[in-house]
C-alpha positions as CSV (number, residue, x, y, z in Angstrom):
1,X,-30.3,-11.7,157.6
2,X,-33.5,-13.9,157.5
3,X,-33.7,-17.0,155.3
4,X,-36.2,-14.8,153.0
5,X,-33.4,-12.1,152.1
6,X,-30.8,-14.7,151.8
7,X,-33.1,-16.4,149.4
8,X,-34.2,-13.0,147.5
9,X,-30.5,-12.1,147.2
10,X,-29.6,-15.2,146.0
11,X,-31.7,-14.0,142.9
12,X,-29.8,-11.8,142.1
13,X,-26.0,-12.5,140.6
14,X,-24.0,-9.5,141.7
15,X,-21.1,-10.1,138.6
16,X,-24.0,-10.4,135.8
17,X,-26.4,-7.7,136.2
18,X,-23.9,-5.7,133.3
19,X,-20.7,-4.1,134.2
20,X,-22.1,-2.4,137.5
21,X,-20.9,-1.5,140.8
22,X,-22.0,-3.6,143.5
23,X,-25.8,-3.9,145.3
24,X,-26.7,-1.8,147.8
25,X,-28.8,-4.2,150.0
26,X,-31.8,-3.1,152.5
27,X,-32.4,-5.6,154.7
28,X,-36.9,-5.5,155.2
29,X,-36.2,-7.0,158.8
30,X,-34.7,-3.7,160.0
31,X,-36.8,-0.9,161.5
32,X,-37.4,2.1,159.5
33,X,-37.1,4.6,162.6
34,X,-34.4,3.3,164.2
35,X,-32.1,3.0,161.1
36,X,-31.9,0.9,158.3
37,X,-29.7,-1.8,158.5
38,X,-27.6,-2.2,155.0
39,X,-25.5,-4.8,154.1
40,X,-23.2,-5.5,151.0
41,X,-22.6,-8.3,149.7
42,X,-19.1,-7.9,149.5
43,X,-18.0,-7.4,153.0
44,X,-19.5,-9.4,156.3
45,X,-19.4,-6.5,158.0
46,X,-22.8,-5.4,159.0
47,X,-23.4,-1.1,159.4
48,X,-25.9,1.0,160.4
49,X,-27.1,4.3,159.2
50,X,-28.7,7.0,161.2
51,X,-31.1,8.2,158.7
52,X,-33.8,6.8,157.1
53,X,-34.9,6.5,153.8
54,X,-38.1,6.1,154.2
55,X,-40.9,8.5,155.0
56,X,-41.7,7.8,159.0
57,X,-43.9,4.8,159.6
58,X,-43.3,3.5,156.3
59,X,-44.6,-0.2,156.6
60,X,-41.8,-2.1,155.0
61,X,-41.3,-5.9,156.3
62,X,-41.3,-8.5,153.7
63,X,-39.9,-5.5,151.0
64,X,-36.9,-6.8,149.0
65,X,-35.0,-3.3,147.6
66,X,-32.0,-2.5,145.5
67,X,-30.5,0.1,144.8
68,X,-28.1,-0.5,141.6
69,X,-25.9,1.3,138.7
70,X,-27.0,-0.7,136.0
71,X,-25.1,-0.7,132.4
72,X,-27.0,-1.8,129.6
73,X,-26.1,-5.4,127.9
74,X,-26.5,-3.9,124.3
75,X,-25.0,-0.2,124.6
76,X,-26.0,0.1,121.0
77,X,-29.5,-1.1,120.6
78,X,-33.5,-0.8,121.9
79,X,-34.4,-3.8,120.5
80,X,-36.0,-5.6,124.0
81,X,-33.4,-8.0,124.8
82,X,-33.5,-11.7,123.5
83,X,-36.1,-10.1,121.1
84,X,-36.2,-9.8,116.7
85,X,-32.3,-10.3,116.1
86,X,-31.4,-12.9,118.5
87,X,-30.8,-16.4,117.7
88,X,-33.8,-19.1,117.7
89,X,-32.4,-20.0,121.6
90,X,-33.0,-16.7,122.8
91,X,-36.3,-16.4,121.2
92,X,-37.4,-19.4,123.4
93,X,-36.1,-18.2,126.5
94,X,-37.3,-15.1,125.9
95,X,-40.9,-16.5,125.4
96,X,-40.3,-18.3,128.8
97,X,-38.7,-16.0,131.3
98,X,-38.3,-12.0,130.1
99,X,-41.4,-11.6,131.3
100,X,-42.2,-14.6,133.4
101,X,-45.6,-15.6,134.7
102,X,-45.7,-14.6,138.1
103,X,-49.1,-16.6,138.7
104,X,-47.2,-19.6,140.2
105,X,-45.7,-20.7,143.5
106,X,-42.9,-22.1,141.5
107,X,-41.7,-19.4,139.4
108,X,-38.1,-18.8,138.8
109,X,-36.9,-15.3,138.3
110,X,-33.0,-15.8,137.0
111,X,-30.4,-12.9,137.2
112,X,-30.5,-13.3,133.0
113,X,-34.4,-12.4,133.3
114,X,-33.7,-9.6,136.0
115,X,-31.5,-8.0,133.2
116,X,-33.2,-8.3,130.1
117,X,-35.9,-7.1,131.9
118,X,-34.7,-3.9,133.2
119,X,-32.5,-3.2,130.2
120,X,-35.7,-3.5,127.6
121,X,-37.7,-1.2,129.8
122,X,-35.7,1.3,131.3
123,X,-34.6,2.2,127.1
124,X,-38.4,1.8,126.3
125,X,-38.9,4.6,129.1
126,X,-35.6,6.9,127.9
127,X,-36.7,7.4,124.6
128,X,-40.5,8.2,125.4
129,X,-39.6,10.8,127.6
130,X,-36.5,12.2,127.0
131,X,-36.1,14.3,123.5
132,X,-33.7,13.4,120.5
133,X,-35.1,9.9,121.2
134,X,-32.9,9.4,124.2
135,X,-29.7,9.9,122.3
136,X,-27.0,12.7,123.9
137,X,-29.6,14.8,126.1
138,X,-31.3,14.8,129.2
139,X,-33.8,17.0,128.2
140,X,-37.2,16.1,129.0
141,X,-39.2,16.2,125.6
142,X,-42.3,18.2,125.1
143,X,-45.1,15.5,124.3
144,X,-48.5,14.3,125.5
145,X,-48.6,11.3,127.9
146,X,-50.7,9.4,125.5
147,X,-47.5,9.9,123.0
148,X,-45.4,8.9,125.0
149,X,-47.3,5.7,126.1
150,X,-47.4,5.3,122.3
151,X,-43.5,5.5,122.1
152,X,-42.9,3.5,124.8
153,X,-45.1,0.7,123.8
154,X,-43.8,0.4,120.0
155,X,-40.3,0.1,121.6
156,X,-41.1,-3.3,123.7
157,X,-42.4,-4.4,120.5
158,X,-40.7,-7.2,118.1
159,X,-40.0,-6.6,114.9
160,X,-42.8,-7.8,112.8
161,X,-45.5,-6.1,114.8
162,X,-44.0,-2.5,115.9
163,X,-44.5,1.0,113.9
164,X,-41.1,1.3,112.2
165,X,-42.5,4.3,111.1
166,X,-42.7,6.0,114.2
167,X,-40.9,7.0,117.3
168,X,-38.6,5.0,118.4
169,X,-37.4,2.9,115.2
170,X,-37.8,6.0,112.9
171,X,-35.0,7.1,113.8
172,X,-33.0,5.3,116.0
173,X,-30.6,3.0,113.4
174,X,-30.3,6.4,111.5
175,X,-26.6,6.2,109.9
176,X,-24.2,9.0,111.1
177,X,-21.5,8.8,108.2
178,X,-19.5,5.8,106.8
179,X,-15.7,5.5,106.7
180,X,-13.0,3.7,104.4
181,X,-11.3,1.5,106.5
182,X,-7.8,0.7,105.1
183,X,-5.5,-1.5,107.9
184,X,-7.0,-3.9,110.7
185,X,-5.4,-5.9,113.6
186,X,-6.4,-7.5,116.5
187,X,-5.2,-8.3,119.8
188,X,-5.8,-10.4,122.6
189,X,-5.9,-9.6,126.5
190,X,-6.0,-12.4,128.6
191,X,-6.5,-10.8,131.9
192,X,-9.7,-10.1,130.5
193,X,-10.4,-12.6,127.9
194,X,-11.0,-10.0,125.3
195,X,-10.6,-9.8,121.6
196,X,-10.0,-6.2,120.5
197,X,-10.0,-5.5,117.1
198,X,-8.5,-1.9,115.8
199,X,-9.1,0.0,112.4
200,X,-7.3,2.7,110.8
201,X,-9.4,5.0,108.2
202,X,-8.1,5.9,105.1
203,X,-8.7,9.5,106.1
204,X,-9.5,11.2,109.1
205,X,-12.8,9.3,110.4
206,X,-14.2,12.5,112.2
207,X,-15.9,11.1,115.3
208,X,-15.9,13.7,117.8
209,X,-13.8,11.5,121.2
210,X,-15.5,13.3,123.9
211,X,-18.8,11.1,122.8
212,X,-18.3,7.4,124.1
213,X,-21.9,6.4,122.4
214,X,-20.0,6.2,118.8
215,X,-20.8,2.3,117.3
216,X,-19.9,1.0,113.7
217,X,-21.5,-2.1,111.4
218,X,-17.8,-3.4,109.7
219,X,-17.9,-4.6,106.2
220,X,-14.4,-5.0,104.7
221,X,-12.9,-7.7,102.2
222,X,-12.0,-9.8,105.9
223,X,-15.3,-11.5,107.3
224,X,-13.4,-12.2,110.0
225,X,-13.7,-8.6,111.3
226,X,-17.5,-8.1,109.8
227,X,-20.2,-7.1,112.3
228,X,-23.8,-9.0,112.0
229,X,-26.7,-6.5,111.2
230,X,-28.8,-9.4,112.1
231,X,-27.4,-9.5,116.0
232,X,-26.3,-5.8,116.2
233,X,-28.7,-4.0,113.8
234,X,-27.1,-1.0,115.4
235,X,-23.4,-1.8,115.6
236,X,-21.4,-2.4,117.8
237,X,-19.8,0.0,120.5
238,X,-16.2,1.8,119.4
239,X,-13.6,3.1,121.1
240,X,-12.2,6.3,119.6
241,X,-8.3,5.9,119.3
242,X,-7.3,9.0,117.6
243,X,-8.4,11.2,114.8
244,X,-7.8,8.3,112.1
245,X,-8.7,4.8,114.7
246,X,-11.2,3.4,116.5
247,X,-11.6,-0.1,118.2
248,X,-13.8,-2.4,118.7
249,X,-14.5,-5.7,121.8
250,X,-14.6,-7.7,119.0
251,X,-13.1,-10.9,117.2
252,X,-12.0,-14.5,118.5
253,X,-8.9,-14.6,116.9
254,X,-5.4,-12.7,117.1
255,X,-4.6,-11.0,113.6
256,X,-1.3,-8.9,112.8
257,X,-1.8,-5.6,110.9
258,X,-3.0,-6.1,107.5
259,X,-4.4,-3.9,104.8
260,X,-7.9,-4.1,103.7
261,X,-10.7,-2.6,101.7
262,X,-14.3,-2.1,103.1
263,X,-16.5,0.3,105.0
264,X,-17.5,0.8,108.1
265,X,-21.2,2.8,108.8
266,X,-20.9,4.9,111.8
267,X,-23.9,4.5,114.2
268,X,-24.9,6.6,117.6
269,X,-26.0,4.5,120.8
270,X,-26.6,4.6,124.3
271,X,-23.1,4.9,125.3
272,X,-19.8,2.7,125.7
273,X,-18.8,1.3,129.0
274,X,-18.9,4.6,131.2
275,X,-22.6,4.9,131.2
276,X,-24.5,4.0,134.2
277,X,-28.4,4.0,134.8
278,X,-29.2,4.6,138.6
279,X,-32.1,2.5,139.4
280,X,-34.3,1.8,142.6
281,X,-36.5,-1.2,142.9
């Protein structure tokens, strides 16, 4: 591998692109005709494929691909990432690198930048041409392009300057139903260093399990366990338990079962850990 892909996929963290599978890589140095030469970053070992995959006489040096299973960071949102929501740190960095100025010899393009990137526009591109605003279908929906330019372009917008009136944010945060929570707990797994936090309804919560896109906004007498509408306007991705229990990624703190009182408002998403978007750069 030439100093030039070493340094392009050095770009590119491999752990913190989302919870992905790892990069394909297509080194530009190889010729198209004769076979592609791939190699992964996870093993030395160097292969070969027969077929190309490229049309024939495809110019291609100096080409820096990937081909990547992508998981959104926010499974629950379309607000563009490090956008309206996120704390005054994020807002700066946002100014600075999601889209960075690629004018310069000096530009740095971080793996953080790669992902906020491709997570705000791949959704902005989902919900303009997909129907039921991207949520639970692949259906292509039956509109204009200049429509859809118009959806896609009020979804990459913050907050005090996008049509919350129209397509996307019309709809989008739409509540599903809200449930009585009545017992909470948490737990702790350190192989992962994850806070889980479980709820029990007061009745059965009626979120159908073969749906992983379910996500909740918590609001119960412990503000330990309470969800920020500022940070998650949407929620935050569930896991359905059983018929009357749902958990939540969650928490910084360990916490026995203990009766509450509150709500939680059921939200639909993007999906919870399982979806993957296949992308080709």
């Amino acid at each position: 591998m030439n100093i030039q892909n070493k340094f392009a996929l050095g770009m590119v963290n491999t752990n913190d692109l989302g919870s992905q599978a790892g990069i394909s890589w297509f080194d530009s140095s190889a010729g198209v005709n004769g076979g592609p030469t791939w190699e992964d970053p996870y093993n030395t070992t160097t292969t070969t494929t027969n077929a190309s995959v490229f049309p024939p006489n495809t110019p291609i040096d100096n080409h820096f691909r990937i081909f990547d299973r992508f998981s959104f960071k926010d499974l629950a949102d379309i607000n563009p990432e490090n956008g309206s929501g996120s704390s005054l740190l994020d807002l700066l960095l946002s100014i600075m690198e999601l889209y960075p100025n690629l004018n310069s010899d000096t530009v740095h393009v971080s793996h953080s930048t790669t992902q906020n990137s491709m997570s705000t526009v791949a959704k902005a591109m989902l919900v303009a041409l997909l129907d039921n605003n991207g949520k639970r279908t692949t259906n292509l929906a039956s509109r204009t392009l200049a429509e859809k330019k118009t959806i896609f372009f009020n979804a990459l917008k913050k907050e005090e300057v996008r049509d919350n009136s129209s397509l996307p944010w019309s709809t989008w945060r739409d509540p599903h139903s809200t449930v009585n929570i009545s017992t909470v707990s948490r737990s702790y797994d350190s192989s992962t260093d994850e806070y889980t936090s479980i709820f029990t309804t007061s009745s059965p919560h009626g979120l159908d399990s073969s749906y992983d896109d379910w996500a909740a906004i918590i609001n119960i007498n412990d503000s330990s366990f309470n969800t920020s509408t500022d940070t998650n306007p949407n929620g935050i991705p569930i896991t359905i338990v059983d018929n009357s229990t749902f958990s939540m990624k969650f928490g910084t703190s360990i916490i026995q079962s203990k009766s509450v009182t509150g709500t939680a408002i059921i939200k639909i998403g993007w999906g919870n850990e399982n979806i993957k978007f296949h992308m080709f750069i």
